[in-house]
PQR file with spaces between the fields and no chain letter, atoms N, CA, C, O and H, PARSE charges and radii, in Angstrom:
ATOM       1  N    UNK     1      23.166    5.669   24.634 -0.4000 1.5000
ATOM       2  CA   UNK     1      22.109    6.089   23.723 -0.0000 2.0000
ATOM       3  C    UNK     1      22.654    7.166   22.788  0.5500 1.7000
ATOM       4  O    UNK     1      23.386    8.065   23.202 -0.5500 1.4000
ATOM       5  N    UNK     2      22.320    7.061   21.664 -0.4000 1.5000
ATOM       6  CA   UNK     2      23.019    8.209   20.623 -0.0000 2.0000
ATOM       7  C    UNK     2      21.939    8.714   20.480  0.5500 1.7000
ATOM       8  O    UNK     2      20.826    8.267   20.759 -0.5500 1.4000
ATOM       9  H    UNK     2      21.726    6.330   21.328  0.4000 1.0000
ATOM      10  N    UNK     3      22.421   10.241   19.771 -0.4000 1.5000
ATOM      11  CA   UNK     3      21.669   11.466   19.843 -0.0000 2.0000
ATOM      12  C    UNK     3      20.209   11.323   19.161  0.5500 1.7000
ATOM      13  O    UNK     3      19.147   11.646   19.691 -0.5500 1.4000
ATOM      14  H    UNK     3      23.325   10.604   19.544  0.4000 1.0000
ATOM      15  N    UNK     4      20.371   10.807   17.959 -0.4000 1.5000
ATOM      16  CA   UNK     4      19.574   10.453   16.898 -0.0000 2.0000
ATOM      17  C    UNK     4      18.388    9.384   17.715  0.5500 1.7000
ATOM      18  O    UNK     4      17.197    9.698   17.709 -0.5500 1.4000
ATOM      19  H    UNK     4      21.234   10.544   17.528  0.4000 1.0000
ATOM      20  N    UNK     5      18.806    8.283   18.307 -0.4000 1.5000
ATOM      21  CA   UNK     5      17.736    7.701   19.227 -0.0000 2.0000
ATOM      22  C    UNK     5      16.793    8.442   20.402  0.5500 1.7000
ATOM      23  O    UNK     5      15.613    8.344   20.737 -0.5500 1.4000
ATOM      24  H    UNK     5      19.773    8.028   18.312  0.4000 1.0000
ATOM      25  N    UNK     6      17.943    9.232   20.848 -0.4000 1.5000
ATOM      26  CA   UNK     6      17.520   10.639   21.460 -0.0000 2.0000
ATOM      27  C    UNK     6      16.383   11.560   21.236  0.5500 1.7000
ATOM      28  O    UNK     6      15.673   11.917   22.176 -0.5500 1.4000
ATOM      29  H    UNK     6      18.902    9.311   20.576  0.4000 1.0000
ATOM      30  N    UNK     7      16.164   12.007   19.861 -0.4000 1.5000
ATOM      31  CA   UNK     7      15.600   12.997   19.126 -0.0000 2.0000
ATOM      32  C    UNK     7      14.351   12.117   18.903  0.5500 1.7000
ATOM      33  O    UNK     7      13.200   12.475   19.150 -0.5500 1.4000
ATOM      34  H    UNK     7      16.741   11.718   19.097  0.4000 1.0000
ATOM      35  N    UNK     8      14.750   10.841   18.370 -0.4000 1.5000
ATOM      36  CA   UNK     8      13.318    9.974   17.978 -0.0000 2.0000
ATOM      37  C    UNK     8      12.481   10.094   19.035  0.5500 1.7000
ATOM      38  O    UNK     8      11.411   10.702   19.047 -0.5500 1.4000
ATOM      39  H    UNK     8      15.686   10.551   18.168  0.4000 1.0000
ATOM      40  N    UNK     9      13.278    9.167   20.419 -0.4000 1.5000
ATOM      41  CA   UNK     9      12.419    9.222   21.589 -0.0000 2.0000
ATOM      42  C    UNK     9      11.450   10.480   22.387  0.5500 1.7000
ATOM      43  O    UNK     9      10.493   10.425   23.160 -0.5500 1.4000
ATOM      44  H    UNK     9      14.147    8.673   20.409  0.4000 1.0000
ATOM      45  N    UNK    10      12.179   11.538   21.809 -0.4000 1.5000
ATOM      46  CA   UNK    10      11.546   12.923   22.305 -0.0000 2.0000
ATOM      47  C    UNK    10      10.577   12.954   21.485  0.5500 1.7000
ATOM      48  O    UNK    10       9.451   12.938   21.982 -0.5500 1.4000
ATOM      49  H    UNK    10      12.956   11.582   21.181  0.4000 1.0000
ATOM      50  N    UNK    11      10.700   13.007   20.054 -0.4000 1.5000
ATOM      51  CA   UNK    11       9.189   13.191   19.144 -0.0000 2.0000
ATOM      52  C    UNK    11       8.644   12.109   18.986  0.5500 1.7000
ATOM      53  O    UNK    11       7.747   12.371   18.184 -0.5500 1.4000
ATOM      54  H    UNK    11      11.615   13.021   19.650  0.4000 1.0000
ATOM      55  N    UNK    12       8.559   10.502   19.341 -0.4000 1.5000
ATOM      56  CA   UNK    12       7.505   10.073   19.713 -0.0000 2.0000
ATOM      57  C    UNK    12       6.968    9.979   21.186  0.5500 1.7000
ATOM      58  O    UNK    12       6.168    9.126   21.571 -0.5500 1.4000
ATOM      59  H    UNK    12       9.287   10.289   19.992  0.4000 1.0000
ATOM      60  N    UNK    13       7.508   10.959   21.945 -0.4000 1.5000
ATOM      61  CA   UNK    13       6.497   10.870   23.453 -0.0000 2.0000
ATOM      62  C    UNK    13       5.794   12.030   22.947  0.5500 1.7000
ATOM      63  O    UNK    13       4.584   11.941   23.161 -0.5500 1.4000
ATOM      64  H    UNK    13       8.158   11.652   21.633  0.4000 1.0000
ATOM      65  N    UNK    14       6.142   13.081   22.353 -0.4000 1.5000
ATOM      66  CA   UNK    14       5.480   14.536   22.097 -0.0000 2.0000
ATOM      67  C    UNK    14       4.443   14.196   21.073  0.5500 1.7000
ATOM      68  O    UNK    14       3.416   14.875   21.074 -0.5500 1.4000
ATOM      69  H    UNK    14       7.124   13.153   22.179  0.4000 1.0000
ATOM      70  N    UNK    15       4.558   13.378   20.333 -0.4000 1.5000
ATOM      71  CA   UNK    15       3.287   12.971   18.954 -0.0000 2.0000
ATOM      72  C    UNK    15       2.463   12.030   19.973  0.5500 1.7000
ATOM      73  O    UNK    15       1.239   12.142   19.916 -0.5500 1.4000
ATOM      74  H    UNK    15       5.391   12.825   20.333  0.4000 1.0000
ATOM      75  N    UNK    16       3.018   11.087   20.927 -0.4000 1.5000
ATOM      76  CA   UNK    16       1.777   10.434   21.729 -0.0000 2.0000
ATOM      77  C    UNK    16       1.202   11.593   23.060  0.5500 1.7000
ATOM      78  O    UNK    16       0.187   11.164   23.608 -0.5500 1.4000
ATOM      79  H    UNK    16       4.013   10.996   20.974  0.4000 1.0000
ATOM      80  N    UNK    17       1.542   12.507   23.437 -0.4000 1.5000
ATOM      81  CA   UNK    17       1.128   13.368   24.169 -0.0000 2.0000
ATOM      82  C    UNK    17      -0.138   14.127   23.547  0.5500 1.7000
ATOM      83  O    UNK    17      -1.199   14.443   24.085 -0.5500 1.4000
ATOM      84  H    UNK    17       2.367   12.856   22.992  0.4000 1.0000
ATOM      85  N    UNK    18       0.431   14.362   21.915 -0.4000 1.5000
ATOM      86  CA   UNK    18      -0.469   15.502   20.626 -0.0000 2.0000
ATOM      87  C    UNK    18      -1.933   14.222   20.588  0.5500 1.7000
ATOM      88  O    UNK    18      -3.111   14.579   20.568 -0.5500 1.4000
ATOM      89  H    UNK    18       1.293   14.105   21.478  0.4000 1.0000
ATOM      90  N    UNK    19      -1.518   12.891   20.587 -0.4000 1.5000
ATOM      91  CA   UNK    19      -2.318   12.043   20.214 -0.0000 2.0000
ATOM      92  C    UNK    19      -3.484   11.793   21.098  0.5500 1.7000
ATOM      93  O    UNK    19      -4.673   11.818   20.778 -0.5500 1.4000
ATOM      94  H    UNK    19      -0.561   12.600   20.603  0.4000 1.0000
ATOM      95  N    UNK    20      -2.837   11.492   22.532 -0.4000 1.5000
ATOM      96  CA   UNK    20      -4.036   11.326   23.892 -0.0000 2.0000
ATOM      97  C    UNK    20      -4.697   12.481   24.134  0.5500 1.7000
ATOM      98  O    UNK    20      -5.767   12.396   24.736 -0.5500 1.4000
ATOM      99  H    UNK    20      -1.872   11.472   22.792  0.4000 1.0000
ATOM     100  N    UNK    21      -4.320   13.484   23.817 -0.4000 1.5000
ATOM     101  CA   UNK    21      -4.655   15.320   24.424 -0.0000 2.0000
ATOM     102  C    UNK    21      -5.912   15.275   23.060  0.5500 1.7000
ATOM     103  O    UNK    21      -6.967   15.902   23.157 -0.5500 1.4000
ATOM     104  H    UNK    21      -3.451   13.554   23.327  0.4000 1.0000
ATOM     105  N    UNK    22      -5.660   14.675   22.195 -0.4000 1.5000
ATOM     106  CA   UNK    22      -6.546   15.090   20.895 -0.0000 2.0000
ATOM     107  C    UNK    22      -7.361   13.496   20.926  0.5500 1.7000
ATOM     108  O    UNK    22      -6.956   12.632   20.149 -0.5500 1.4000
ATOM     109  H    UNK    22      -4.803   14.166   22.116  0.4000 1.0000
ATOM     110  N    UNK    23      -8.524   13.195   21.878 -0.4000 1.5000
ATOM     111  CA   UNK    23      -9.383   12.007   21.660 -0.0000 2.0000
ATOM     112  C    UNK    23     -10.621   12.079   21.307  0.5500 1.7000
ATOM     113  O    UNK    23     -11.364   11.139   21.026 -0.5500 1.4000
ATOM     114  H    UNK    23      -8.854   13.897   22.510  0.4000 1.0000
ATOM     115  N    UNK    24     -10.846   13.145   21.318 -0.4000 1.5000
ATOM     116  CA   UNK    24     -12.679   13.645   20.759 -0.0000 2.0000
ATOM     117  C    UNK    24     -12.614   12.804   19.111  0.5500 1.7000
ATOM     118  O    UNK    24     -11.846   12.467   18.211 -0.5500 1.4000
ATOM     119  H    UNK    24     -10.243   13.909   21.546  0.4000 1.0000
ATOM     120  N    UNK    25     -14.117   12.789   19.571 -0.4000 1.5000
ATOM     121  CA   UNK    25     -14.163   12.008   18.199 -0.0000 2.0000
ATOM     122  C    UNK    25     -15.254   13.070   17.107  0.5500 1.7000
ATOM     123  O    UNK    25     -16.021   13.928   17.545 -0.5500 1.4000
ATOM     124  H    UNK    25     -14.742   13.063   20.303  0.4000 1.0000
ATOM     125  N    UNK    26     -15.082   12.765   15.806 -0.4000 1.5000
ATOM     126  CA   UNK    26     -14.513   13.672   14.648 -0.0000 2.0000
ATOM     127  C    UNK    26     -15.385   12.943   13.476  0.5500 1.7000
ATOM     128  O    UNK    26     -15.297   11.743   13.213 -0.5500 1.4000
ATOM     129  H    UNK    26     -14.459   12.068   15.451  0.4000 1.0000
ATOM     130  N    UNK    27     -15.976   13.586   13.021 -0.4000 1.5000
ATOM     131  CA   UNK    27     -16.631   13.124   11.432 -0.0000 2.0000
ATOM     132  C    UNK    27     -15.443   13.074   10.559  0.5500 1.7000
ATOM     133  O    UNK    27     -14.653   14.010   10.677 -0.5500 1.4000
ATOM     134  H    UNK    27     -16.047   14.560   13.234  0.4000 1.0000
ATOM     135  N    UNK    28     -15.137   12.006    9.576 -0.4000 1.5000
ATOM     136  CA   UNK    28     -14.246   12.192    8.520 -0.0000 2.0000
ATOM     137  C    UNK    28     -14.890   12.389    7.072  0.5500 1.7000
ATOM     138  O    UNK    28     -15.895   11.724    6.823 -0.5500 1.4000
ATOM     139  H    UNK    28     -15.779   11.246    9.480  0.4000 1.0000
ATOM     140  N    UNK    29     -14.586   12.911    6.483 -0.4000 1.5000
ATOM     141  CA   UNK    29     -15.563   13.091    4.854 -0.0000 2.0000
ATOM     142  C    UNK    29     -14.385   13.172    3.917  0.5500 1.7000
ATOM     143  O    UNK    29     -13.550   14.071    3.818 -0.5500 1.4000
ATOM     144  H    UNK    29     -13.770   13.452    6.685  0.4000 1.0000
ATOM     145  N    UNK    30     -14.525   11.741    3.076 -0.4000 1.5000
ATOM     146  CA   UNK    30     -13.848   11.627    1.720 -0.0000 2.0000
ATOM     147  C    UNK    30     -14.418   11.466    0.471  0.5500 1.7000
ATOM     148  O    UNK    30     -14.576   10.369   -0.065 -0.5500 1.4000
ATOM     149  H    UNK    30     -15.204   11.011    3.157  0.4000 1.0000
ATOM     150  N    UNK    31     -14.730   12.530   -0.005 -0.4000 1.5000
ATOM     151  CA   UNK    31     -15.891   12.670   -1.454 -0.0000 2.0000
ATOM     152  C    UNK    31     -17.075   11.660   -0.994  0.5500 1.7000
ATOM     153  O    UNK    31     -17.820   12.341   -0.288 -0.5500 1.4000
ATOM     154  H    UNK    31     -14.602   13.421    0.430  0.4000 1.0000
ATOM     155  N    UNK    32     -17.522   10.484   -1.073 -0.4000 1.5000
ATOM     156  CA   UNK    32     -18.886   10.125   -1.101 -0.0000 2.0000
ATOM     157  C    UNK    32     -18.849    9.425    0.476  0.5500 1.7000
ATOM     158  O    UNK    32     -19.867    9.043    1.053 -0.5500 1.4000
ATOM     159  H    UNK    32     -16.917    9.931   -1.646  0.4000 1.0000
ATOM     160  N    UNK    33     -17.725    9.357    0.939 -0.4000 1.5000
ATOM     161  CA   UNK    33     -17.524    8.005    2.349 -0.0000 2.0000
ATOM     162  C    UNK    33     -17.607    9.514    3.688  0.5500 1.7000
ATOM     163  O    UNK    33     -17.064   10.618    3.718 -0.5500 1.4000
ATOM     164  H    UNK    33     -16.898    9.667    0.471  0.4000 1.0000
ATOM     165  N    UNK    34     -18.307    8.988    4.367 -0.4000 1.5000
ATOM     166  CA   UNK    34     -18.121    9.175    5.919 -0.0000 2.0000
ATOM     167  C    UNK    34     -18.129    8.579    6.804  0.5500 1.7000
ATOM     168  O    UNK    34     -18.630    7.494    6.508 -0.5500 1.4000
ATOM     169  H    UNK    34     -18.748    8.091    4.343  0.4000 1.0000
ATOM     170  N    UNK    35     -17.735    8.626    8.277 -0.4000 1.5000
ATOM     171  CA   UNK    35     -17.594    8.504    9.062 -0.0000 2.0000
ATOM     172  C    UNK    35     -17.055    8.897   10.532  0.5500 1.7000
ATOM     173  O    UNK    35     -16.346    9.896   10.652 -0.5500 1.4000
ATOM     174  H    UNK    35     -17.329    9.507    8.518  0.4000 1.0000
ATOM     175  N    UNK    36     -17.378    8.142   11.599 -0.4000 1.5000
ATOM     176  CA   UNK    36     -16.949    8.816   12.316 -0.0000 2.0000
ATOM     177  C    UNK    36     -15.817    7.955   13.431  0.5500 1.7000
ATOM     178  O    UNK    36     -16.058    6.847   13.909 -0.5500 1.4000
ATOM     179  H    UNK    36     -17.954    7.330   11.502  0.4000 1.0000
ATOM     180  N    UNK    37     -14.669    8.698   13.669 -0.4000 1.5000
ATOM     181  CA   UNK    37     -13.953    8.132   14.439 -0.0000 2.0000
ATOM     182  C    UNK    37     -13.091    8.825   15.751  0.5500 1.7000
ATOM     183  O    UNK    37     -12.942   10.029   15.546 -0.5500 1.4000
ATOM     184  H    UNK    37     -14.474    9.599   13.281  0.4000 1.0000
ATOM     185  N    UNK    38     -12.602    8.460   16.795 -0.4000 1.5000
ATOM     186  CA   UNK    38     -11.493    9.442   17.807 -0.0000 2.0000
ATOM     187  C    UNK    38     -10.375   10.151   16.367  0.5500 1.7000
ATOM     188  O    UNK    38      -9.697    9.766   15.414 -0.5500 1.4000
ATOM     189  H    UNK    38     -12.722    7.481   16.961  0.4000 1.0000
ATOM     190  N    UNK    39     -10.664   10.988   16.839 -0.4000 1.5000
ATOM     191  CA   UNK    39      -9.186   12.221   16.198 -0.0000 2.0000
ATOM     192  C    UNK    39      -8.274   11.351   16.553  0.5500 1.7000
ATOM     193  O    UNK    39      -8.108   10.627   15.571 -0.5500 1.4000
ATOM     194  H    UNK    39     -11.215   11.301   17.613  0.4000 1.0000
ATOM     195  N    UNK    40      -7.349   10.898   17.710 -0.4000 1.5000
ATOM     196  CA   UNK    40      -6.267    9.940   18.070 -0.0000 2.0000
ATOM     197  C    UNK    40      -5.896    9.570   16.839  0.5500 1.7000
ATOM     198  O    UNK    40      -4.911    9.877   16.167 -0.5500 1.4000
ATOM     199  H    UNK    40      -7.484   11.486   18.507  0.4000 1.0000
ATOM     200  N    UNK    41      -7.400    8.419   16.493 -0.4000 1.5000
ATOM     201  CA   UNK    41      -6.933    7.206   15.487 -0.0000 2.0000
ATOM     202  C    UNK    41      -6.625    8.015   14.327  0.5500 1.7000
ATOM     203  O    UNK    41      -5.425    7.948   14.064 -0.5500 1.4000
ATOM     204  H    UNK    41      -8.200    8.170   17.038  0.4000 1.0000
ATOM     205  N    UNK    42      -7.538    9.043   13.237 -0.4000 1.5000
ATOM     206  CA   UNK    42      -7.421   10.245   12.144 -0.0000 2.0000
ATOM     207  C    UNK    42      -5.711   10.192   12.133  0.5500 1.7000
ATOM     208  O    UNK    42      -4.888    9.592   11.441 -0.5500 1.4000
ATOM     209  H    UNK    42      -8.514    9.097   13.451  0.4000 1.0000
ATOM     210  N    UNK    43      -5.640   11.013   13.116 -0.4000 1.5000
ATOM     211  CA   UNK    43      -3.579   11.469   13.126 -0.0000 2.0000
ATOM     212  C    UNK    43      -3.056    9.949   12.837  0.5500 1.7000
ATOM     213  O    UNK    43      -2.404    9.567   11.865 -0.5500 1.4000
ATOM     214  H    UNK    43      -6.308   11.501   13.678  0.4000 1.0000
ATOM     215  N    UNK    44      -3.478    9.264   13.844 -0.4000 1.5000
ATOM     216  CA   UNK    44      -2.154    8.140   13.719 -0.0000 2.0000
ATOM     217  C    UNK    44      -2.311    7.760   12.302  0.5500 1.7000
ATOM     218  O    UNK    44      -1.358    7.492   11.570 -0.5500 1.4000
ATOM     219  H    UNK    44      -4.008    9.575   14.633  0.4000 1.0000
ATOM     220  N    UNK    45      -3.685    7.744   11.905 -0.4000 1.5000
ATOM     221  CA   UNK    45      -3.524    6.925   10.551 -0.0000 2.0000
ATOM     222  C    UNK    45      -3.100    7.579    9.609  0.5500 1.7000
ATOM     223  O    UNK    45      -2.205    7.184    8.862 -0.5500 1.4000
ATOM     224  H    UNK    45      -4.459    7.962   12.500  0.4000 1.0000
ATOM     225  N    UNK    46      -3.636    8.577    9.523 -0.4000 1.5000
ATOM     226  CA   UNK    46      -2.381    9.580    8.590 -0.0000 2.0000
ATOM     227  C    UNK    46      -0.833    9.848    8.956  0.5500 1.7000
ATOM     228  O    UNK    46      -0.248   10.604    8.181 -0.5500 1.4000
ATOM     229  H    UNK    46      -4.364    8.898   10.129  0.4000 1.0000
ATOM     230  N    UNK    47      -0.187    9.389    9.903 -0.4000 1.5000
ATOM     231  CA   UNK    47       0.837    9.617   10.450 -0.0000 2.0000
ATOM     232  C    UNK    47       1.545    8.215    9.262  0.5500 1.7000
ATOM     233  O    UNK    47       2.188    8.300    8.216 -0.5500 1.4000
ATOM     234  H    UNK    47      -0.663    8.775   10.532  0.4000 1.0000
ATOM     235  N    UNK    48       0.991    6.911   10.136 -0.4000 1.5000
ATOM     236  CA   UNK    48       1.252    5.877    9.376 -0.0000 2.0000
ATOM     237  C    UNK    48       1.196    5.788    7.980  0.5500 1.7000
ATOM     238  O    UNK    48       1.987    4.945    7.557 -0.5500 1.4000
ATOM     239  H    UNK    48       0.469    6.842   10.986  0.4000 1.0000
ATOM     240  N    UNK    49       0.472    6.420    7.013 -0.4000 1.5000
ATOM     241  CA   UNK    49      -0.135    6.258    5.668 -0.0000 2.0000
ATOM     242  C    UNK    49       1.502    7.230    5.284  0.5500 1.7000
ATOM     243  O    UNK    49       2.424    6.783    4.601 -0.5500 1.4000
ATOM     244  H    UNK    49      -0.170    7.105    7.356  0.4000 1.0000
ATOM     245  N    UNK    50       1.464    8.516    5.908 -0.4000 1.5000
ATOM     246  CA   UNK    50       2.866    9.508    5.510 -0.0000 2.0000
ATOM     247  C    UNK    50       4.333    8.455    5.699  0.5500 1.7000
ATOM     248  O    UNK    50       5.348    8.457    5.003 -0.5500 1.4000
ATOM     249  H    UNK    50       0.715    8.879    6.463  0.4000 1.0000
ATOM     250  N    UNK    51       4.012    7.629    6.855 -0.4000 1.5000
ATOM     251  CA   UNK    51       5.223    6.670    6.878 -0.0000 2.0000
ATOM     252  C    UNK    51       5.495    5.921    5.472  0.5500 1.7000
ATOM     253  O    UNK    51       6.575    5.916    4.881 -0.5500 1.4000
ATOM     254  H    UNK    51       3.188    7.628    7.421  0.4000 1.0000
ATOM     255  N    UNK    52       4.710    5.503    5.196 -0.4000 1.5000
ATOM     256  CA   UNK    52       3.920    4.600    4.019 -0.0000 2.0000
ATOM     257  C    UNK    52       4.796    4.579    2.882  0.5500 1.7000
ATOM     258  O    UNK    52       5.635    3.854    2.349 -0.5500 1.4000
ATOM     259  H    UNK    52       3.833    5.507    5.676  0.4000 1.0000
ATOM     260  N    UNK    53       3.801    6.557    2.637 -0.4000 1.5000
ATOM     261  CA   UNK    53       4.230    6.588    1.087 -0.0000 2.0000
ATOM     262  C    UNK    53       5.703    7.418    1.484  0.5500 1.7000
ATOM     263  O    UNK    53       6.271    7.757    0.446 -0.5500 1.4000
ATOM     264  H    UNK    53       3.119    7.146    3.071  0.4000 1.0000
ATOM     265  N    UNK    54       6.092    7.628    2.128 -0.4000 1.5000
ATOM     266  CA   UNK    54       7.419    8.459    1.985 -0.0000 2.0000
ATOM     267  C    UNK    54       8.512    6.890    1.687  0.5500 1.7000
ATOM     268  O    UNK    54       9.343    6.850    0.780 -0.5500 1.4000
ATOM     269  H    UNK    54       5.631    7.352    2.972  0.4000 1.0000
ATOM     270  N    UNK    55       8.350    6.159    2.298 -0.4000 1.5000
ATOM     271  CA   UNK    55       8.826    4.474    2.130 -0.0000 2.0000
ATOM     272  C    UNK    55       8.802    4.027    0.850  0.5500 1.7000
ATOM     273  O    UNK    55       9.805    3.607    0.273 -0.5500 1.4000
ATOM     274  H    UNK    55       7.675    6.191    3.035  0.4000 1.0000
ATOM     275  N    UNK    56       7.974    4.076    0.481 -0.4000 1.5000
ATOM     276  CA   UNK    56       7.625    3.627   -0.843 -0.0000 2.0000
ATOM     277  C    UNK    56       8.221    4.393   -1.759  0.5500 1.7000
ATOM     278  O    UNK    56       8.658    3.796   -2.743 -0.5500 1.4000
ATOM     279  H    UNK    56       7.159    4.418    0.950  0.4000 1.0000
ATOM     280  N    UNK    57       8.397    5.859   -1.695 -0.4000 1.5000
ATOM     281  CA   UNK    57       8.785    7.072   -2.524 -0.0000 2.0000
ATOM     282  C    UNK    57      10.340    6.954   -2.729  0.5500 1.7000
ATOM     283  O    UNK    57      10.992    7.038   -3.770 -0.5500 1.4000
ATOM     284  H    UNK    57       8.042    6.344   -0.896  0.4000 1.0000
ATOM     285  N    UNK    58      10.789    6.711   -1.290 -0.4000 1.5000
ATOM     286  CA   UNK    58      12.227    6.405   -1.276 -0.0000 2.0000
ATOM     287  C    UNK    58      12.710    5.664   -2.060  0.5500 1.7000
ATOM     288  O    UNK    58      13.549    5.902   -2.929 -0.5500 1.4000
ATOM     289  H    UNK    58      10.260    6.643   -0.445  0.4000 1.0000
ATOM     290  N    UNK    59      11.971    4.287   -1.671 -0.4000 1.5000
ATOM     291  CA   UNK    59      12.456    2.809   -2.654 -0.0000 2.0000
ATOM     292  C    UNK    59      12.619    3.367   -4.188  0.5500 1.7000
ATOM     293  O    UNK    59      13.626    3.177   -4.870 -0.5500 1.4000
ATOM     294  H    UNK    59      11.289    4.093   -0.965  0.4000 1.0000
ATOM     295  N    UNK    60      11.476    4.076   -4.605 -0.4000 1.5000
ATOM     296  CA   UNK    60      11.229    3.938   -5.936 -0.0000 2.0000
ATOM     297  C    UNK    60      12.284    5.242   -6.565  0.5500 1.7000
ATOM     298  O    UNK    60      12.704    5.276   -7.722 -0.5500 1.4000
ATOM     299  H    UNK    60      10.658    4.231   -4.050  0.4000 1.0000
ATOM     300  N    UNK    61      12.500    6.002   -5.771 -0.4000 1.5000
ATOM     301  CA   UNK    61      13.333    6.618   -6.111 -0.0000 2.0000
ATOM     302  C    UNK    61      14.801    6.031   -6.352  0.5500 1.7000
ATOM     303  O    UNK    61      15.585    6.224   -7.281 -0.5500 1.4000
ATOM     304  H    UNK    61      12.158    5.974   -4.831  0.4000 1.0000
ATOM     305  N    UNK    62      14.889    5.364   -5.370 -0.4000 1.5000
ATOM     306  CA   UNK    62      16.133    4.941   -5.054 -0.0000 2.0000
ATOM     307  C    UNK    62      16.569    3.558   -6.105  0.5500 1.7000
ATOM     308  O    UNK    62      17.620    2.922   -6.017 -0.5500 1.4000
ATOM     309  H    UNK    62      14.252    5.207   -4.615  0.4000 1.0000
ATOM     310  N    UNK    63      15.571    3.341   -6.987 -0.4000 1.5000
ATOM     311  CA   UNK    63      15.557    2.373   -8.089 -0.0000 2.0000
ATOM     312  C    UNK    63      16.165    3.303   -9.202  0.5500 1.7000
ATOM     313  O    UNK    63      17.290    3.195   -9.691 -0.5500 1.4000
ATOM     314  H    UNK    63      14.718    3.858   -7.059  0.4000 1.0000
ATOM     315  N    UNK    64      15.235    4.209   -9.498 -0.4000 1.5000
ATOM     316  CA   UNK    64      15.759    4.789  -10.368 -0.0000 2.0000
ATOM     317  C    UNK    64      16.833    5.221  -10.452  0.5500 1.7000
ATOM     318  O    UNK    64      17.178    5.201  -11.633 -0.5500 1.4000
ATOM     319  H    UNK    64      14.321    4.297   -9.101  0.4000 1.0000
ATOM     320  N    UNK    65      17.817    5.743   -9.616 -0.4000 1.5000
ATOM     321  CA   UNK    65      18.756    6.421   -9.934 -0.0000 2.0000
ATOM     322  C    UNK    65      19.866    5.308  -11.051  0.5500 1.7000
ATOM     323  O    UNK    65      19.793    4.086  -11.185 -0.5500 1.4000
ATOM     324  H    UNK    65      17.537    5.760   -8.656  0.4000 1.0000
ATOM     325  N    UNK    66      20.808    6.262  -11.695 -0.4000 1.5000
ATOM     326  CA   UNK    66      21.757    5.503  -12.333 -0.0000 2.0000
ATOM     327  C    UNK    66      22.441    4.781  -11.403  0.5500 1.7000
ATOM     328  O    UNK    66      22.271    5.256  -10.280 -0.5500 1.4000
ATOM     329  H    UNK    66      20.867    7.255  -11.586  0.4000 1.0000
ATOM     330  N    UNK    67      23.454    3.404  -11.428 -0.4000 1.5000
ATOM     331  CA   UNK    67      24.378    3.238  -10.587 -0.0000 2.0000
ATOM     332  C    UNK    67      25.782    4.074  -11.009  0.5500 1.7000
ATOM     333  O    UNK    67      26.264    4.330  -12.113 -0.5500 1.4000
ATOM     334  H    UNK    67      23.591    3.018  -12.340  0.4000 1.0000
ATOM     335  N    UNK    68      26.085    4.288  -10.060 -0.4000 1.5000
ATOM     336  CA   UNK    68      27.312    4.854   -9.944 -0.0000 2.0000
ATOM     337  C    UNK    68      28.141    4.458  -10.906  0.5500 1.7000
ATOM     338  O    UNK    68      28.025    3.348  -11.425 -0.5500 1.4000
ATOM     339  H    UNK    68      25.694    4.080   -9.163  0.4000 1.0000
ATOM     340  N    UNK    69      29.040    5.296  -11.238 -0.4000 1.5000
ATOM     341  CA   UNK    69      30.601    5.150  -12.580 -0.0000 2.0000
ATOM     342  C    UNK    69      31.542    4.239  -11.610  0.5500 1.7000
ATOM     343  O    UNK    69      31.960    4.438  -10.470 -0.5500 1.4000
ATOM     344  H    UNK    69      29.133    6.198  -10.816  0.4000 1.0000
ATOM     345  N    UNK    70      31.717    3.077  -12.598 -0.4000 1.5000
ATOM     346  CA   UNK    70      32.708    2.175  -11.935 -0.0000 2.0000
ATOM     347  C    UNK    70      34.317    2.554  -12.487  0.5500 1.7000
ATOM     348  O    UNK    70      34.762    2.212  -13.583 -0.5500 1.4000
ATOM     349  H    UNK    70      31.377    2.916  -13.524  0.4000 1.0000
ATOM     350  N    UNK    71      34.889    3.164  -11.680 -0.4000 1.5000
ATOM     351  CA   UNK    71      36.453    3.440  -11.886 -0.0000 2.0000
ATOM     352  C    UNK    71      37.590    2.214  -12.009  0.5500 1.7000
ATOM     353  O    UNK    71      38.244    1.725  -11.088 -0.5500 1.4000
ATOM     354  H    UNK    71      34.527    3.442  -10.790  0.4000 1.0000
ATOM     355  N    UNK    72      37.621    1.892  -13.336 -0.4000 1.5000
ATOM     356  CA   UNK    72      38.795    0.752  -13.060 -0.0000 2.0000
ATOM     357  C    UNK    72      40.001    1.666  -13.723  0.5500 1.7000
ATOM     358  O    UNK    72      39.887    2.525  -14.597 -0.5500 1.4000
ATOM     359  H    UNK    72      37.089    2.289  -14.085  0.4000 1.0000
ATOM     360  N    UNK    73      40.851    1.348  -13.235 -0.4000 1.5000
ATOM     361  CA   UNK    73      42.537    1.283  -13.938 -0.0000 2.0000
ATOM     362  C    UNK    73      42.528    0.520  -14.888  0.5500 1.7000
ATOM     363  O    UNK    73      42.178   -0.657  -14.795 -0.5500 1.4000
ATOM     364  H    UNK    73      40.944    0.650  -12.524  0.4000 1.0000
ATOM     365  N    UNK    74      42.994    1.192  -16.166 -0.4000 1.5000
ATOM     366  CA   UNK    74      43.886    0.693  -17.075 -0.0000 2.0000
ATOM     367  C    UNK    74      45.566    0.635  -17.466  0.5500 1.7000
ATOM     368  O    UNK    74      46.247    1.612  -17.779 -0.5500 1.4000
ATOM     369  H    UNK    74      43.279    2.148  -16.241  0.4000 1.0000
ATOM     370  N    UNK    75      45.958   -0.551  -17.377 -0.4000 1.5000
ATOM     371  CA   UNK    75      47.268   -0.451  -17.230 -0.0000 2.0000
ATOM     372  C    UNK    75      47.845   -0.722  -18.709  0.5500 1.7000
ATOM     373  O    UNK    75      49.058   -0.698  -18.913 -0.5500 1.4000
ATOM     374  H    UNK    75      45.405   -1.345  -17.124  0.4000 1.0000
């Protein structure tokens, strides 16, 4: 197991520990919408939505950039 799989596995048992410990359920209010749901689901879905757009942010970033200077030899 490498370290990096390591580190993942530790912060997703500690975010599902934050998740079961936090199950009360919770009014949500978004300008005109409410509702009500378990806190659990709130986090995860904002957890997932942050997965989301950071994904998306990457890609689009990662479009933009210039490509790299192609080095040829001239002889």
């Amino acid at each position: 197991m490498t370290p990096k799989r390591i580190v993942f596995l530790v912060l997703g048992l500690l975010f599902a520990t934050f998740i079961v410990q936090n199950a009360d359920v919770v009014q949500v209010r978004f300008l005109f919408w409410s509702a009500q749901a378990s806190r659990a689901l709130v986090i995860l879905g904002a957890f997932v939505l942050g997965i989301i757009v950071g994904w998306v942010t990457g890609r689009v970033l990662k479009k933009e950039e210039p490509p790299p200077p192609s080095f040829t030899t001239e002889t």
